[in-house]
C-alpha positions in Angstrom: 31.0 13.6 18.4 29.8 15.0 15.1 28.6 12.4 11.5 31.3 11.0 9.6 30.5 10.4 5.6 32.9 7.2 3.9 33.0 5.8 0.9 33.8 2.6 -0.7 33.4 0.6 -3.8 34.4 -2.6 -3.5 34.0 -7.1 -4.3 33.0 -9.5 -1.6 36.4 -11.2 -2.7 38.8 -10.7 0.0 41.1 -7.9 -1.7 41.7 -4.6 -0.9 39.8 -1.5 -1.8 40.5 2.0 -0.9 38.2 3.5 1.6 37.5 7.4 0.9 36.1 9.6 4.3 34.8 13.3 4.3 37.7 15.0 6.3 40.1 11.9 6.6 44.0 12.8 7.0 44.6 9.6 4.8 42.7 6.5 3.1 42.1 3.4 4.5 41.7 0.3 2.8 39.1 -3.0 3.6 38.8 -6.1 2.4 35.0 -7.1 2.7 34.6 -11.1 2.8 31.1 -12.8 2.1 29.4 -15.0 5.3 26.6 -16.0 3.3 24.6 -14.4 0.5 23.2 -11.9 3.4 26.6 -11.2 5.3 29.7 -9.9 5.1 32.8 -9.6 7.2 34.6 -6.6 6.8 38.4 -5.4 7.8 40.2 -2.0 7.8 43.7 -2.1 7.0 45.6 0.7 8.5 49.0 1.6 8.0 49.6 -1.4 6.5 47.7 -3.6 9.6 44.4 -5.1 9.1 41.9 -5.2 12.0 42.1 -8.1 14.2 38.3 -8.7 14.0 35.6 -7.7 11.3 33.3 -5.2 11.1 29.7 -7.5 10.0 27.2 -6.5 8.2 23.9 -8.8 8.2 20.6 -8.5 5.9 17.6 -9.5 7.3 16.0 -12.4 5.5 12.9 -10.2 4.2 15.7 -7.4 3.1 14.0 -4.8 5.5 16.7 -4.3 8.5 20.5 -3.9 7.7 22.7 -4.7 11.5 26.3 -3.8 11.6 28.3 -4.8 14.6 31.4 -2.7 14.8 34.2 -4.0 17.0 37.3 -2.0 17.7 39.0 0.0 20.4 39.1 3.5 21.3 41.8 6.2 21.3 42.5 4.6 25.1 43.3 1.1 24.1 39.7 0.3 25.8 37.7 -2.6 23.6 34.1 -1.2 22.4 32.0 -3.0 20.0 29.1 -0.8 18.5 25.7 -2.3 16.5 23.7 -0.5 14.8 20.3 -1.3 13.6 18.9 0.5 9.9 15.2 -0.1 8.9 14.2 0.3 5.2 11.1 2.5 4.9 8.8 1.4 2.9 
């Protein structure tokens, strides 16, 4: 359905941060939580409602691979959860 283009600055402390998207009728916020040094948990807070699970984004040990498991539900109600796998060229 078309690329979407976000963007965030944000602390691995818990706190909100506003999320800016190309297009977006209005501005999210996340909180972003650290795991471990090489993950982080991630929320969206919509209209005031944080997600009920996190978005994670995991850093392979040698740096190379980036995974982000998205979990949400679609405009039906219908659970869905998305990964994604990015490879760093070298």
């Amino acid at each position: 359905q078309g690329s979407a283009r976000a963007y965030v600055v944000y602390r691995r402390d818990g706190k909100p941060y506003p999320e800016a998207a190309v297009g977006a009728e209005s501005i999210r916020m996340i909180t972003v939580k650290a795991v471990d040094s090489r993950t982080e948990d991630i929320y969206f807070i919509v209209d005031g409602k944080p997600s009920e699970k996190p978005n994670t984004v995991t850093i392979s040990d040698d740096g190379m691979t980036m995974t982000q498991v998205v979990i949400g539900k679609n405009s039906k109600g219908q659970p869905f959860t998305n990964t994604v796998v990015y490879d760093r060229q070298s």
